[in-house]
N, C-alpha and C positions, 0 to 999 in steps of 0.2 A: 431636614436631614435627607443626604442624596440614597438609596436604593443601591446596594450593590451587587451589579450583576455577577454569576460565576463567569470565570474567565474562559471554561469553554464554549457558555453559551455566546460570551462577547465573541471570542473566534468564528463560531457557527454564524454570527450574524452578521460578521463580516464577508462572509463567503455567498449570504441572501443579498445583501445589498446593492449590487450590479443590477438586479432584478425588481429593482421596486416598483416599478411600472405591473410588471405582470404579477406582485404581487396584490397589487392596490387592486387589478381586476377580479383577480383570485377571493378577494377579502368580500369584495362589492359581491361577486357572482352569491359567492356565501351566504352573506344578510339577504338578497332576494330570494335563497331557497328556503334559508328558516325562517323566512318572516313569511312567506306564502302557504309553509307547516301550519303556521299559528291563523292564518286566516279560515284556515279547510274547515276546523271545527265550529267556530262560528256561521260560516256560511251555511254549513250543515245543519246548525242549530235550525235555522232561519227557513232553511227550505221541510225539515220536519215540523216548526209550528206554524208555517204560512203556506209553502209550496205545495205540501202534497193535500192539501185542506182545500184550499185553491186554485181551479185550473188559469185563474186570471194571471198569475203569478209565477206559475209554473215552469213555464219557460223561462223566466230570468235568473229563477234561483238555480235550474240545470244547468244555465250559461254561465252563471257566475263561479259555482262549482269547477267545471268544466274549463273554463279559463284559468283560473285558479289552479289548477292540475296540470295543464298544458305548460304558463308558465315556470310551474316548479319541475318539470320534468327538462326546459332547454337551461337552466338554470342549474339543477345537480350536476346536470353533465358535460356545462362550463366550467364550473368550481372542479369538476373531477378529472378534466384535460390540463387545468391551470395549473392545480396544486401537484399531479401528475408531474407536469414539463417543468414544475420551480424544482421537487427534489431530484428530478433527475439530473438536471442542469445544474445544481447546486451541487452533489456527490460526484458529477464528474467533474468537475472545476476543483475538489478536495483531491482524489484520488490523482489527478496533473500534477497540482502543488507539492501534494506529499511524495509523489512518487520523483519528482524535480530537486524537490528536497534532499530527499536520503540516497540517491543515485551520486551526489556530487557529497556526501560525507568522507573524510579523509581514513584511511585504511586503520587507525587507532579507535576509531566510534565503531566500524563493522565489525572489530575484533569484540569489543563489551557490549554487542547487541543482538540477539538472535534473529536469524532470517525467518523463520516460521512465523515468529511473533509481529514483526513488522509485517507479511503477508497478510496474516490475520488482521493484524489493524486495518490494513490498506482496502479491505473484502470484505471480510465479515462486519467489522463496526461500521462503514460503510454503508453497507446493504442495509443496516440495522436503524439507520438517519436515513435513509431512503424510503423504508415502508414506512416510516414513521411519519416521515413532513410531507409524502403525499399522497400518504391515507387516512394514519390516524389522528395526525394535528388538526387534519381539514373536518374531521368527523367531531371530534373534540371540542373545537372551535361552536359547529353548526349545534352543536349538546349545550355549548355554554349561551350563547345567544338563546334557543329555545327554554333550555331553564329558567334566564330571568323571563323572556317573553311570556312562556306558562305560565309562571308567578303570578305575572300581572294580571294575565287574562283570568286566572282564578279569581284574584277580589276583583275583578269586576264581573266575572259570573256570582260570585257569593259570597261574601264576605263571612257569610258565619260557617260554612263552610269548608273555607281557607284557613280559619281559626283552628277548628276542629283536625284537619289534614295536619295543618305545621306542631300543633300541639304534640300529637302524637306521634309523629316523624323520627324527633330524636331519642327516640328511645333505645334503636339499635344500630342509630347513626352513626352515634360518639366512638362505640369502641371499632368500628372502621377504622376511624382516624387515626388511632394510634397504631394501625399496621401501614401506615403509608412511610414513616421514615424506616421501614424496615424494607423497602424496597429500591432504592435507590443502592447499596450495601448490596444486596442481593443480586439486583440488574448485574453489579462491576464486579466481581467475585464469579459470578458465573461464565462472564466475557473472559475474564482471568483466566479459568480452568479450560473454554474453550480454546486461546490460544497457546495452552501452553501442550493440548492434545496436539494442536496445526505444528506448530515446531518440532513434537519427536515423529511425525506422521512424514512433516519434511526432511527431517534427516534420515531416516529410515528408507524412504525411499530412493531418496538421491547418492546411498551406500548399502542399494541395493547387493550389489557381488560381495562384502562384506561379509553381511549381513545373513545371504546363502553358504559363501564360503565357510563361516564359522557356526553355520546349522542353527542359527541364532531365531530361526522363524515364529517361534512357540512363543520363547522370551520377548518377543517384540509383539507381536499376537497380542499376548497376556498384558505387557505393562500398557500397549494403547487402550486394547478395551476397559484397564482401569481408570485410565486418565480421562477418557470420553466417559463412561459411567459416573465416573467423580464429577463432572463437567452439568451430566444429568438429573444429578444429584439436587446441584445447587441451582439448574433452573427448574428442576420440581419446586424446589421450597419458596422460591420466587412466586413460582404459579400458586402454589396453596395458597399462597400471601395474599396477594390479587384477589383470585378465586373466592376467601374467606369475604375478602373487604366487598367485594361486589354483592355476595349474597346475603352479607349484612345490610348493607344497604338496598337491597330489592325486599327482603324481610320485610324493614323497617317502613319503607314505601307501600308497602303490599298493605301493612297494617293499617297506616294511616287509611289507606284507600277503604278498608273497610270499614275503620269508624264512621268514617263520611255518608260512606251509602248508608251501613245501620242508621244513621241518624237521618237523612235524606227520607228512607222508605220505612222504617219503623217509626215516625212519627207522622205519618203518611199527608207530609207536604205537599206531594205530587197534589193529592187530592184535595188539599185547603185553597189551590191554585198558588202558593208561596213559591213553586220550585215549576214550573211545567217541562214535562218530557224533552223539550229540545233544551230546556237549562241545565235541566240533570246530566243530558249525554252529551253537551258541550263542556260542564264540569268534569262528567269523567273520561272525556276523549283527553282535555288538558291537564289533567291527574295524570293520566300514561303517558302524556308527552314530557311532563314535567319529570312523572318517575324513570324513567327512559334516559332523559336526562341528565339525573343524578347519577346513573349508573354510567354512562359516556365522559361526565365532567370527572367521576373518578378514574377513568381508563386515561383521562389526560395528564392526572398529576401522577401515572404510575407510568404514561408515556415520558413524559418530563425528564424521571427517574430513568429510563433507558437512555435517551439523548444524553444525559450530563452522564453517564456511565460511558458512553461511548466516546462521547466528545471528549472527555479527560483523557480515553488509554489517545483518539488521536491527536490531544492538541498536543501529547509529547512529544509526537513525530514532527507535529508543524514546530515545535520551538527548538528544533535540531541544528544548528548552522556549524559546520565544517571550520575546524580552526585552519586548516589550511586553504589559505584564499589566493587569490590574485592581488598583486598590489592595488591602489588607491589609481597611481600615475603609472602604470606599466611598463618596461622598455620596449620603446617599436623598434622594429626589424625594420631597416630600409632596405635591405639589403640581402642576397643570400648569405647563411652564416656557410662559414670554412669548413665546421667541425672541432675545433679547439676543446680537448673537454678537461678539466681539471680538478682534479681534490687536493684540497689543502689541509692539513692537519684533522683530517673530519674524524670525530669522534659520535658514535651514538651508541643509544641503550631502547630498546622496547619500552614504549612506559606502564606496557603490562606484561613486561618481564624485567624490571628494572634492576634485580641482583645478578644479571650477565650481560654484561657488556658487548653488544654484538660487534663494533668493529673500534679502533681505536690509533688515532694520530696516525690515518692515513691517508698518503700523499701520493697522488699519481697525476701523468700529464701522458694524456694521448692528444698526438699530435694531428692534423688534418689529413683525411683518407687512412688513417693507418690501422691498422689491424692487431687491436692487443688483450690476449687474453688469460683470462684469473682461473685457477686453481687451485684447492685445497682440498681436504677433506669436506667430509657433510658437517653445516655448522660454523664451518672457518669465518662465514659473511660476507661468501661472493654475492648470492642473489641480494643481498643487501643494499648491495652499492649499488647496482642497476636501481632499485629502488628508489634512492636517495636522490640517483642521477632526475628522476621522475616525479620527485616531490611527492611521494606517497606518504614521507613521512616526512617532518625535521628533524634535520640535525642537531644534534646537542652542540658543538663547538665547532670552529672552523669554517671552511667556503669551499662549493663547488661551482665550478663556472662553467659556462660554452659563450669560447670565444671573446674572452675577460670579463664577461657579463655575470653578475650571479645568479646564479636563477633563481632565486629570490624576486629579482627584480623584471623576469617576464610575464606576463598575464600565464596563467595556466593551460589554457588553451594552445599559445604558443608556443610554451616552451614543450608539451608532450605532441604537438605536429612536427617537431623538430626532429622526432624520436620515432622508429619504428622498433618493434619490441613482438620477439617472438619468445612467448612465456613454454619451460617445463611441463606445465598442467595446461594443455591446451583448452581453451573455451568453445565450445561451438555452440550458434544459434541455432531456436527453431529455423527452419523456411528449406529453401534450396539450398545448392552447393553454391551457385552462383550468388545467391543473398550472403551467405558465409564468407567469400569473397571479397565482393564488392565492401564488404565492412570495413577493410582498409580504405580506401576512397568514396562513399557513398554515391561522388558524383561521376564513377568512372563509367567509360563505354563497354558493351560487348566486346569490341574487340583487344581494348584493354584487358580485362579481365581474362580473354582468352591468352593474350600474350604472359602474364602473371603464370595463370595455371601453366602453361608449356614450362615455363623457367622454372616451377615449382615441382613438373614433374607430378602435376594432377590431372593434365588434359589427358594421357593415356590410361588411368581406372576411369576417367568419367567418360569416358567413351565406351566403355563396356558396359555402361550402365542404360537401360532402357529410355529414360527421361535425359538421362546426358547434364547439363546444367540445372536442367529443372528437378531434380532429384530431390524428392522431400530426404534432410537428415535424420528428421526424429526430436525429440525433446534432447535438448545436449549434444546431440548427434549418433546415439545409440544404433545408427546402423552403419556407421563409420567405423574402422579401424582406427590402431591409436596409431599405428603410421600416414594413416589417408589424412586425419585429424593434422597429424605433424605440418604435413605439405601443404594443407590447405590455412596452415597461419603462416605458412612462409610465403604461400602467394601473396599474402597481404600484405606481404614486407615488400613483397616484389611489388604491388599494385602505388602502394604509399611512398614508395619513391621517396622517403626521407633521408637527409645527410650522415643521419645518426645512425646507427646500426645496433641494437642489442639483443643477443641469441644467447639465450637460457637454456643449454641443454637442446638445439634446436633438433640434434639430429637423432634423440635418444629412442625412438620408437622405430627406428628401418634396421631393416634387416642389412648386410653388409654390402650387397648387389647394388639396394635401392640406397643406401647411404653414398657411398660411391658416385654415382651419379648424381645426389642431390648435393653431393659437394665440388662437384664441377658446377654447377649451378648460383649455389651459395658464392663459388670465386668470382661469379661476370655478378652477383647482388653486392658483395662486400668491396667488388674496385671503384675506388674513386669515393667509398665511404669511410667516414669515422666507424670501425666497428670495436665492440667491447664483447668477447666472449666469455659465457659463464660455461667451462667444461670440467668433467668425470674424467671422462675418458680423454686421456692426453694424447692418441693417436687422432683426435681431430683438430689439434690446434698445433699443432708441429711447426708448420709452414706461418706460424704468427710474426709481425715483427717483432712482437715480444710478450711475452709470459710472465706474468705475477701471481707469486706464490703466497699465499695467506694462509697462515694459519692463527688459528683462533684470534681471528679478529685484526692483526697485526699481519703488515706486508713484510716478508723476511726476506726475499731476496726478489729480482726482475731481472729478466735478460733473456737470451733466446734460448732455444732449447741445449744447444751444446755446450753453452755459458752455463745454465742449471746444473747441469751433470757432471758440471765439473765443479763448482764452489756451490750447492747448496746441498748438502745432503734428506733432506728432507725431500728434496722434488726426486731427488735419483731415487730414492726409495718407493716415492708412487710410481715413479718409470718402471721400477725392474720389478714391483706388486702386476705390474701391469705388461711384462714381460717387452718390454720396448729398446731397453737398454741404451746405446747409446748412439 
């Protein structure tokens, strides 16, 4: 009958296995320091009934000592570099995969998954397999070797005294045992409560002005320090757990050790010559090596218990695969494409909002270089269709294509290098302005990059700034404006150079001076490109070659501005909401 392993230890053991070389040294280093444990007291034995009795002797049993000591001292601190460099080398080969993983999951798994919680996995369970496989498995390990070693070395120091010691051992052994499947439950429950303090700690922060704005400080205060106190709660009762079962079993060892000696010196064997002084304190040097032991081989099956608690919340993230993929056989681009961009009857729904239809049976053809932009209210399902164009999501019915291709049918990678995309909610990274930047092109030059910012209308704030390019932004960019923010994704539109054009809102953060100007800018980025605008404000899409009007979800009328204002009432009325007229 085959042994079945839990599947997150087979995971975890897939990620040691690269490694087997340095583990086999790891394992060897091990057995030579616990087996040179189990030599000390013997030798010791040897040198208190022969050594110090005898100066003939004397020297070999100090050197043998002495060697013996040296040995296990270049040997712990092998085992402790090896098993050190295997988890570390193993937790960051998880934290790669996993972070590989969930970076390229499709915009439907980010919606039903919390980012705090994945953080948490990513860190905390992590850290948690790291002190574990190169601390406490190594120490664990060297307990369970010297346990059976002890054992041994017992009957063959005394047999009736090894009788006497295991007789009464189990006495307060057993009911340890039964708090050991209460801590596996315990380890993952309290992992649970830990991440789920990391997730509102993470939103809280990162909705920080909210969060002040609505005086909200106290309420958030209060509900963390319950969530982390609940958190401490349940790694108290873990610990009691542990705590209990260890001091049962130190008890129960403690006990045994004193039957042995009362029988040892109350029937005073030393003196019948049965037992001599170096047999007695080699007996009980490996009585505390043995009880020592027992206490380490139980820290292993309640380390165990934290691994498989860890290894479960991460083998979820390791079995996460992104329903939207790249095909199998991709279409290759031999060619530059035109810009051809096309929707065919495209219908979709959220599939976690699936009782509103976000857009429905629409059909549009922007034609190569042209300039065409969407409008409706909040909700209509402009920024939708940028979306779709991007494969963020699938379509429910219908086909979109670039350049009669469906994009279905390009690797993913190609077909969003096709696409430069300046989003509403602009993103910015830690580092500089110029790391910010350059994220449009990674492999672009200085002078690229400065050419971007001038067109973007960034190179005049960042020259008033001390560091200039080198400008730390901040976490998110917290020392940026949301208009410096604005210009510095449009550089990246400018830096990325792609055929495809899509502005979200691009120009929603400047004031009317610096819009102005960024839309003489925006005209030498948008010629000679497919562009698709998502706009509010209709006084920056005037100049389109054409205008589509959406409302909830459905294209209701298309044409240029003057066309609108005359056959669609619905656009004339955002016009004149918006004081433009005609």
């Amino acid at each position: 009958m085959m042994i079945s392993v839990p599947e997150p230890l087979t995971q975890l053991t897939a990620f040691i296995k690269p490694y087997q070389r340095a583990c086999y040294w790891a394992l060897f280093s091990l057995v030579v320091a616990s087996t040179n444990i189990l030599f000390l007291p013997i030798s010791l034995r040897y040198l208190i009934d022969y050594g110090l009795s005898s100066s003939k002797h004397q020297i070999f049993h100090f050197a043998v000592v002495g060697g013996i000591t040296v040995l296990s001292a270049c040997s712990i601190a092998w085992r402790h570099y090896l098993f050190s460099w295997i988890s570390e080398r193993v937790v960051t080969d998880m934290r790669k995969k996993i972070f590989s993983r969930v970076i390229r999951l499709d915009m439907v798994q980010f919606e039903s998954i919390q980012l705090g919680e994945i953080l948490s996995r990513l860190h905390a369970d992590t850290a948690v397999l790291q002190q574990i496989l190169g601390t406490s498995i190594s120490m664990s390990l060297r307990n369970l070797i010297q346990l059976t070693g002890a054992f041994s070395m017992l009957l063959v120091t005394s047999f009736h005294l090894t009788m006497i010691f295991l007789a009464t051992a189990p006495i307060l052994l057993f009911p340890g045992y039964r708090l050991l499947r209460k801590l596996r439950t315990l380890s993952r429950d309290g992992q649970d409560k830990i991440a789920r303090a990391s997730v509102f700690a993470t939103e809280s922060l990162q909705s920080v002005q909210v969060v002040q704005a609505f005086a909200h400080e106290a309420q958030d205060i209060s509900d963390y320090h319950n969530l982390v106190e609940s958190a401490f709660d349940a790694q108290q009762r873990r610990i009691q757990s542990r705590s209990l079962m260890t001091a049962l079993i130190v008890l129960g060892v403690a006990f045994s050790f004193l039957c042995v000696a009362w029988y040892a010196i109350g029937l005073e064997q030393t003196n019948t010559g049965m037992v001599t002084q170096g047999v007695l304190f080699q007996f009980v040097a490996y009585a505390i090596v043995f009880s020592g032991s027992v206490v380490g081989v139980s820290d292993l099956v309640g380390d165990v218990q934290r691994v498989l608690g860890a290894s479960e919340r991460l083998s979820v993230l390791l079995r996460l695969t992104a329903s939207i993929r790249s095909p199998i056989n991709p279409f290759r681009i031999a060619r530059p494409i035109s810009g051809l961009v096309e929707f065919r009857d495209v219908c979709f729904t959220y599939p976690n909002r699936a009782s509103h239809i976000a857009i429905s049976q629409v059909s549009m053809r922007v034609l190569p270089g042209q300039t065409v932009a969407i409008v409706g209210a909040s909700g209509a399902g402009k920024t939708t269709i940028l979306q779709l164009l991007l494969r963020f999501y699938e379509i429910d019915t219908g086909q979109i294509s670039i350049d009669g291709v469906s994009v279905n049918q390009f690797s993913l990678n190609d077909l969003r290098q096709m696409v430069s995309l300046v989003p509403q909610e602009v993103t910015i990274f830690s580092g500089t302005i110029a790391d910010n930047i350059r994220y449009g092109c990674p492999n672009a030059s200085k002078q690229q990059i400065l050419a971007a910012s001038k067109s973007a209308l960034v190179d005049p704030f960042v020259r008033q700034l001390p560091e200039g390019y080198n400008t730390e932004v901040g976490e998110r960019g917290v020392r940026l404006s949301g208009g410096q923010k604005q210009r510095i994704a449009i550089a990246r539109a400018f830096l990325r150079d792609s055929p495809i054009l899509l502005l979200d809102e691009a120009t929603s953060h400047l004031d009317s001076e610096n819009e102005y100007h960024l839309h003489q800018a925006l005209s030498r980025l948008i010629h000679g490109r497919t562009t698709i605008i998502v706009a509010h404000r209709l006084s920056t899409i005037l100049k389109a070659d054409q205008i589509i009007v959406l409302h909830q979800g459905q294209i209701i009328d298309q044409g240029s501005h003057l066309h609108l204002m005359e056959s669609c009432a619905y656009y004339a009325q955002l016009s004149h909401l918006q004081n433009l007229g005609a």
